[in-house]
C-alpha positions as CSV (number, residue, x, y, z in Angstrom):
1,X,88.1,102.3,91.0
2,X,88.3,105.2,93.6
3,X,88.4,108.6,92.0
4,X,91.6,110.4,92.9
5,X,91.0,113.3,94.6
6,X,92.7,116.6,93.6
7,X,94.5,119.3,95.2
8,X,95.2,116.9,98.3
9,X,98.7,116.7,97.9
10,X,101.5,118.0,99.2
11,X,102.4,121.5,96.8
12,X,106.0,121.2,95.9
13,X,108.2,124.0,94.6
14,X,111.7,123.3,92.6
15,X,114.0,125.2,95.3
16,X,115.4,126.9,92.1
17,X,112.1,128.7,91.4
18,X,112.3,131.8,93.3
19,X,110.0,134.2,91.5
20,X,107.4,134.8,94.7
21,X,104.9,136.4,92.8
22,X,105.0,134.6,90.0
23,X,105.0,131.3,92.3
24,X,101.8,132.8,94.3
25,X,100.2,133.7,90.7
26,X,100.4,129.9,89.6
27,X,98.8,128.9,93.4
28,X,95.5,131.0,92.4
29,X,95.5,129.5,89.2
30,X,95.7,126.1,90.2
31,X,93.2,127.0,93.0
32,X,90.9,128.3,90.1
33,X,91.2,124.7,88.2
34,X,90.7,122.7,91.2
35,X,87.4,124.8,91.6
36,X,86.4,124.2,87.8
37,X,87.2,120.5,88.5
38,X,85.2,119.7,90.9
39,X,81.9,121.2,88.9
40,X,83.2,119.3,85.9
41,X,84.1,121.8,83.7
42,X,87.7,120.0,83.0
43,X,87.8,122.1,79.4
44,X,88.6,124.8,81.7
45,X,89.9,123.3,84.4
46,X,92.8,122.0,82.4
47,X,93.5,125.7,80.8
48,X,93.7,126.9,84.6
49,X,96.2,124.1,85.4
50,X,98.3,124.8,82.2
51,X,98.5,128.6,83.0
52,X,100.0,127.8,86.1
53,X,102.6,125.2,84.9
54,X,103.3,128.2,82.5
55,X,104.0,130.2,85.5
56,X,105.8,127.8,87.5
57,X,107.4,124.9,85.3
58,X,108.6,123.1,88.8
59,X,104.5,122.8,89.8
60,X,104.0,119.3,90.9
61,X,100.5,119.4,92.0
62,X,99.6,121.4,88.7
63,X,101.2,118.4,86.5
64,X,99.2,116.0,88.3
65,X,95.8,118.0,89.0
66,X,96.1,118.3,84.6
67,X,96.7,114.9,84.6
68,X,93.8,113.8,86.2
69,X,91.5,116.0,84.6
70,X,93.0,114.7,81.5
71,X,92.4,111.4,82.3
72,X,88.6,112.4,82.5
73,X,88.6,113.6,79.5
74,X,89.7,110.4,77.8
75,X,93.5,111.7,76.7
76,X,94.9,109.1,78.5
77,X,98.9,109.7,77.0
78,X,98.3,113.1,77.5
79,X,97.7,112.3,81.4
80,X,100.7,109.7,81.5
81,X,103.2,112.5,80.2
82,X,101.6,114.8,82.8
83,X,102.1,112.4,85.8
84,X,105.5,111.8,84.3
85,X,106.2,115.2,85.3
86,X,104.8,115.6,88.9
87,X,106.8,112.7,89.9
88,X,109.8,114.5,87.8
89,X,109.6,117.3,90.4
90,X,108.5,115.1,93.4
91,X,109.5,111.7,93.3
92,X,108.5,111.0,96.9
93,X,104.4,111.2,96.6
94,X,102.8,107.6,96.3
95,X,100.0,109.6,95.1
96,X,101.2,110.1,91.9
97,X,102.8,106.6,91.0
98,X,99.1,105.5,91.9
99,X,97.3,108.1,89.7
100,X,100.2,107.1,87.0
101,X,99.2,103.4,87.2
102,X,95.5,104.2,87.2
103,X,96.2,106.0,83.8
104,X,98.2,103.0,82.6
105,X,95.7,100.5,83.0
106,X,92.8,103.0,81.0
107,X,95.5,103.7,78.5
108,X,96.1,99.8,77.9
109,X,92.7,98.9,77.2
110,X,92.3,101.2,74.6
111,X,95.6,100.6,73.0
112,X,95.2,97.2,73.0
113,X,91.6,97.0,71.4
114,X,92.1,100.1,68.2
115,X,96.1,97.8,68.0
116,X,93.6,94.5,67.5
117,X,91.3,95.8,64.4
118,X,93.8,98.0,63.2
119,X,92.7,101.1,63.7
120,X,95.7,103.2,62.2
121,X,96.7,105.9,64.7
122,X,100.4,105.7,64.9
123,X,100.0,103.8,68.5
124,X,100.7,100.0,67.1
125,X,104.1,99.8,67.9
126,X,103.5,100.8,72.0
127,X,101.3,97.3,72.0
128,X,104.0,94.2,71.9
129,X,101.7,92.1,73.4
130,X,97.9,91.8,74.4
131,X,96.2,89.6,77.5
132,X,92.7,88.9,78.2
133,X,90.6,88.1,81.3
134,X,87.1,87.1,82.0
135,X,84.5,89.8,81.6
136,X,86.5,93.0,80.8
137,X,88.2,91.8,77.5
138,X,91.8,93.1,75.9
139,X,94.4,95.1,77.7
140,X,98.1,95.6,76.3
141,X,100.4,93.6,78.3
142,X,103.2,96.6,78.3
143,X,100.8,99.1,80.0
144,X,99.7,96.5,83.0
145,X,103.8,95.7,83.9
146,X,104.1,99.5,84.3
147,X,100.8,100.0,86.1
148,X,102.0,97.2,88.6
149,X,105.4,99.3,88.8
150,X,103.8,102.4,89.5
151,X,101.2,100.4,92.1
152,X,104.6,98.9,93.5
153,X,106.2,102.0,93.9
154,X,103.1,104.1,95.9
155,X,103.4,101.1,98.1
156,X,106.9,101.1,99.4
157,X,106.6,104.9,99.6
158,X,103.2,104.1,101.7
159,X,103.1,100.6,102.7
160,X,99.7,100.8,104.2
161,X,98.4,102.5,100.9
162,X,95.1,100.5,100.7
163,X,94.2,102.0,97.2
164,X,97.1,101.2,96.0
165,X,96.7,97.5,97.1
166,X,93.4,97.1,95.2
167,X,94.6,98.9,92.4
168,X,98.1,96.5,91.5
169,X,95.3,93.9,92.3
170,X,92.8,94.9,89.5
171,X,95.8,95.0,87.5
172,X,97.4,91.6,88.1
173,X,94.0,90.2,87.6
174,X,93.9,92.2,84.4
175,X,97.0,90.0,83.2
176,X,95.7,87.2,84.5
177,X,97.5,87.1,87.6
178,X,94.4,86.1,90.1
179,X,96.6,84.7,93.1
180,X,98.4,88.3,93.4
181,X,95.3,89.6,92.9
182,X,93.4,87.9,95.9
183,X,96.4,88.8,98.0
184,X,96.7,92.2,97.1
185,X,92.7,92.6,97.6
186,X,92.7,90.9,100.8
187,X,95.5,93.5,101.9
188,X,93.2,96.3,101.0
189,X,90.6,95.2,103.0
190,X,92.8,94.5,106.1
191,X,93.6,97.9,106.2
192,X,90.6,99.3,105.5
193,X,88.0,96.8,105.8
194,X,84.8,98.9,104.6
195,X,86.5,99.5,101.3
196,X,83.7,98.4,99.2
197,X,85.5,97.9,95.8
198,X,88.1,95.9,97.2
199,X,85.1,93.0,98.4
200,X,83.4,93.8,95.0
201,X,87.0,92.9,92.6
202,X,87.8,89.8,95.2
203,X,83.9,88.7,94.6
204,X,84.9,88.9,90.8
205,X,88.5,87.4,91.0
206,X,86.7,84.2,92.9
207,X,84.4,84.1,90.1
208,X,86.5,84.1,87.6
209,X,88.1,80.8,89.1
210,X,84.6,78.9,89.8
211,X,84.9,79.9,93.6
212,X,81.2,80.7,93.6
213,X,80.4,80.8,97.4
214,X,83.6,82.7,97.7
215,X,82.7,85.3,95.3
216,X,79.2,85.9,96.4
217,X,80.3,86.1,100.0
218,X,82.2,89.3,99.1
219,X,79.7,90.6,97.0
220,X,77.3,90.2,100.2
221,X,79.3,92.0,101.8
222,X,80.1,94.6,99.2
223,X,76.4,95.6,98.9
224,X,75.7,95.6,102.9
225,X,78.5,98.2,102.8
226,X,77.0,100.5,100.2
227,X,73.3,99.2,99.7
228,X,72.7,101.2,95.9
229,X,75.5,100.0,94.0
230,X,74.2,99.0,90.9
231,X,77.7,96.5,89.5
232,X,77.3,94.6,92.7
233,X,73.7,93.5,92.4
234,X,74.5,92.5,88.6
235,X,77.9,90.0,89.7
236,X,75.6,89.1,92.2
237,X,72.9,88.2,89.8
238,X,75.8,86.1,87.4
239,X,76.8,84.3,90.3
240,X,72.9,83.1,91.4
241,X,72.4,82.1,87.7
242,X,75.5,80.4,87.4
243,X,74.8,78.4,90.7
244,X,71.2,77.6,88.8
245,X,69.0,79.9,91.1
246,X,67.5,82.1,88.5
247,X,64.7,84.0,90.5
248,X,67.2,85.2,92.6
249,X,69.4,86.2,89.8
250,X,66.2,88.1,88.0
251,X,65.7,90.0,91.5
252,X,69.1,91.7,91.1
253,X,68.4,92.5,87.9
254,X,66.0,94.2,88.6
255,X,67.5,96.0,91.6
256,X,70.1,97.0,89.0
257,X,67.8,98.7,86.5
258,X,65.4,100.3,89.2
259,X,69.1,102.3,90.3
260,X,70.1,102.9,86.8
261,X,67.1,101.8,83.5
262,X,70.3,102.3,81.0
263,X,72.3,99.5,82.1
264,X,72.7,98.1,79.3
265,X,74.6,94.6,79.6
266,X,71.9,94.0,82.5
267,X,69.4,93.8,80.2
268,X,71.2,91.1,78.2
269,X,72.3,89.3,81.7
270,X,68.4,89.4,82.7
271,X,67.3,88.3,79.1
272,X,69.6,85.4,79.4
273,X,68.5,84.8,82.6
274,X,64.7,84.5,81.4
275,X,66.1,81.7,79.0
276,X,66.5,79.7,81.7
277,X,62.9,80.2,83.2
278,X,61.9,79.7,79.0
279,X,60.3,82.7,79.5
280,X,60.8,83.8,75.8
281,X,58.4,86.6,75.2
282,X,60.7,88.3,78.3
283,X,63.8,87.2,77.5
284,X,63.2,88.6,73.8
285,X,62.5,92.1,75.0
286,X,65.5,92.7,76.8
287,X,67.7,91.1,74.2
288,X,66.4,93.8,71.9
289,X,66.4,96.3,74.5
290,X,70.5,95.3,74.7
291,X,71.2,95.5,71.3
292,X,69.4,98.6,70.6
293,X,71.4,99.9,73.4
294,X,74.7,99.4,71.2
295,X,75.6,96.2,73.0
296,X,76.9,93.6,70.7
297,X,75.1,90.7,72.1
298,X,75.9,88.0,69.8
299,X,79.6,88.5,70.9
300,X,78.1,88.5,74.1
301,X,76.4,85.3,73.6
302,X,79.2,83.5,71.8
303,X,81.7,84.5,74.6
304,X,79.8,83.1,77.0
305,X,78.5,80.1,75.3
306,X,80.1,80.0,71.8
307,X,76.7,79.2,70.4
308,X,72.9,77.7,70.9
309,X,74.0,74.0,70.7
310,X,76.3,74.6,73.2
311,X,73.9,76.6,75.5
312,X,71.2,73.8,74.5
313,X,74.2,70.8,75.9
314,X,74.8,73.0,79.3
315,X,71.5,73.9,80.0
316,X,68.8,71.9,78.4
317,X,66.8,74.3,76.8
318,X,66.1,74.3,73.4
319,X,65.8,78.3,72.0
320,X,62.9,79.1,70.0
321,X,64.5,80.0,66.3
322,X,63.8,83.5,66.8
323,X,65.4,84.0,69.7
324,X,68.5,82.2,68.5
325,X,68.7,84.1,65.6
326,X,69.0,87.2,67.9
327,X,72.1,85.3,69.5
328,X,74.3,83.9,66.7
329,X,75.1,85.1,63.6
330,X,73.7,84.4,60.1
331,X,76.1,85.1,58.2
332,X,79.2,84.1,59.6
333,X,81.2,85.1,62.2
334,X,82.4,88.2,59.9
335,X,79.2,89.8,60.3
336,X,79.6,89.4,64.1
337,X,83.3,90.9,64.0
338,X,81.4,93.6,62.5
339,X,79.1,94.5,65.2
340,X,81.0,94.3,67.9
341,X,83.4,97.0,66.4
342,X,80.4,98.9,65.8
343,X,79.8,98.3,70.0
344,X,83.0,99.5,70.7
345,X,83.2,102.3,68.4
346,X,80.2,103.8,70.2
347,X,81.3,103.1,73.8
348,X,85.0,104.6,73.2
349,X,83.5,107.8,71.4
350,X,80.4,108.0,73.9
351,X,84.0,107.8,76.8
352,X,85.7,110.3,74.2
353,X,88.5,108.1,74.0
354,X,88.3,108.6,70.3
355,X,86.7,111.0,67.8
356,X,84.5,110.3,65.4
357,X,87.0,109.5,62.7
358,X,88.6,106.9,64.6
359,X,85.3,105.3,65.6
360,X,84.6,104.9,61.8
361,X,87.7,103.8,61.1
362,X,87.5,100.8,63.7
363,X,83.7,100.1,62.3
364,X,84.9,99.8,58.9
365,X,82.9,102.6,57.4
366,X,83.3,106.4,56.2
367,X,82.9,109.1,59.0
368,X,80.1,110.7,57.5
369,X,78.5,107.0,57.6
370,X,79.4,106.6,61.4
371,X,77.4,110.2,62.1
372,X,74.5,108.4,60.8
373,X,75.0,105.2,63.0
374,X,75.0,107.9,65.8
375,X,71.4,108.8,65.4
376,X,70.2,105.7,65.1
377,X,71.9,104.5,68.9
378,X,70.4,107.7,70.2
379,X,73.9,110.0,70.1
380,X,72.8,113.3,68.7
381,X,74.8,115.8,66.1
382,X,73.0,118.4,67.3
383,X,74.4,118.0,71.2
384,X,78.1,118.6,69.4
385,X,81.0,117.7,71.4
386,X,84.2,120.0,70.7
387,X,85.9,117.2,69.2
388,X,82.6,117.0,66.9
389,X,82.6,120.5,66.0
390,X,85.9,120.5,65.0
391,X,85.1,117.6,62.6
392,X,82.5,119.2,61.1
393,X,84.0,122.4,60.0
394,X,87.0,121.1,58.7
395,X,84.7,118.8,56.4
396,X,82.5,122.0,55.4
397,X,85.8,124.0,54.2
398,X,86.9,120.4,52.8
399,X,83.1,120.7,50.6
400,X,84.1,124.4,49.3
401,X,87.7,123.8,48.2
């Protein structure tokens, strides 16, 4: 996904706003959060944005420069509102229906997994309906159809908006949709054709449909475009193994965790991967490495094989016991339900997409308990987020009353 860039847009005034000094006022302000934006402090970034919608309400660029920020920091409704307004004041930027749909498809995801274990945040009633696609997992069904609207719209007001194109493609593909998808894609790339993420999402659309050469053509080409990419070299690796050449596949594992040692679903992919070379001793280090990583690799495992008899009728290979009681469940598929809430508690609060008390609500546990769970995946208290703080001091006055 490319990041949006801010403060590139056109600055639009309501023609009613005539206060010049007040108008020029809002300008530095919104020069200010650009500047705090682009050295990541969005906490004040955001304040500097607000303080000049505050000084001039018809502030396009403002609304959308909050938005995006915003959209950093996880509030993704907070962002959608936001866009809503720049495109209020200027409805002829394609910029913003793009950023807007971006924000729809993060805000989906999330709606539709805390809708799914009823996680009770007042958002239920916004997810009607809930579609799934290889490898990424739930997204609300509303959110995609107005992410492709928005996607839509950027394009007739730009019709050879290439981000746009890749973008409505990653969401049709998100509901399932892979032919618009591969057509959409494959207009991104004809009109721009070193646009790396575009080869990468066609490599995974033709996976997704068993088009292996297909796929692993563009992820060739995705990777001689920008050599250190990290996702590339890991599709690349699923597609080797799923053709049956697993040394290959190990290699861009590897090439993955030399760029970035906490990737954690690569260590699963590569433990896998050593199943198949019945290297167990390997294969059982990096399956612990995963799960101690807060990836829930029995789900994992039961996605993509549904369990060891299965993997044993596809493949051949017969797991050791202790390695296959690291990949299915003992006790039921309940206690696997259970962990991977636990793995997407921690990756939505690690985002801050949630606090702490919804993470422990969608675990199943107290807040207090889910602090604890914190230290053991290696998320300190003591490294407090504002959100955390917060937390905290309303349960100390909580303690004294």
């Amino acid at each position: 996904m490319q990041e949006l860039i801010q403060g590139t847009v056109d600055t639009y005034y309501n023609s009613d706003f005539t206060d010049l000094k007040r108008e020029n006022a809002a300008v530095g302000h919104n020069t200010q959060g650009i500047a705090y934006s682009k050295n990541g402090a969005y906490t004040r970034a955001i304040a500097a944005f607000s303080k000049a919608i505050e000084l001039n309400p018809y502030f396009a660029e403002a609304y959308y420069n909050r938005a995006t920020d915003s959209l950093k920091e996880g509030s993704y409704y907070t962002a959608i509102e936001d866009y809503d307004k720049a495109i209020e004041h200027h409805p002829k930027c394609p910029q913003f229906y793009n950023a807007r749909g971006v924000a729809y498809e993060k805000y989906s995801e999330i709606l539709a997994v805390l809708s799914r274990h009823k996680v009770a945040i007042g958002l239920e009633a916004k997810v009607p309906k809930v579609s799934t696609y290889c490898g990424e997992g739930h997204y609300s069904e509303a959110e995609l159809c107005k992410a492709v609207e928005d996607y839509s719209t950027a394009i007739d007001l730009k019709s050879d908006y290439a981000e746009a194109y890749s973008n409505r493609g990653r969401a049709h593909f998100k509901k399932g949709e892979s032919g618009p998808a591969i057509k959409d894609y494959s207009t991104a790339i004809n009109l721009e054709s070193d646009y790396t993420e575009a080869y990468l999402n066609l490599g995974v659309v033709y996976h997704s449909r068993g088009e292996f050469d297909a796929a692993l053509e563009n992820y060739n080409i995705a990777i001689s475009l920008v050599s250190d990419l990290p996702i590339a070299y890991s599709h690349r690796g699923a597609i080797y193994l799923c053709k049956g050449k697993v040394k290959p596949a190990i290699e861009d594992y590897n090439i993955v965790l030399s760029f970035d040692p906490d990737y954690t679903e690569v260590y699963y992919k590569r433990g896998i991967a050593w199943l198949y070379a019945s290297e167990w001793k390997k294969a059982k280090t990096d399956l612990i490495a995963a799960k101690d990583m807060g990836m829930a690799v029995m789900q994992a495992f039961h996605d993509d094989y549904r369990n060891v008899e299965v993997f044993k009728q596809e493949t051949g290979i017969r797991l050791p016991e202790d390695i296959a009681g690291l990949l299915m469940p003992q006790k039921g598929l309940a206690e696997l339900e259970k962990e991977t809430r636990l793995a997407l508690a921690l990756r939505y609060y690690k985002n801050g997409a949630i606090s702490t008390g919804l993470a422990a609500q969608l675990v199943g546990i107290s807040r207090e308990a889910f602090w604890y769970l914190m230290g053991d995946y290696g998320i300190s208290l003591f490294e407090l987020t504002e959100d955390l703080s917060a937390e905290l001091k309303n349960a100390a006055k909580t303690n004294y009353q």
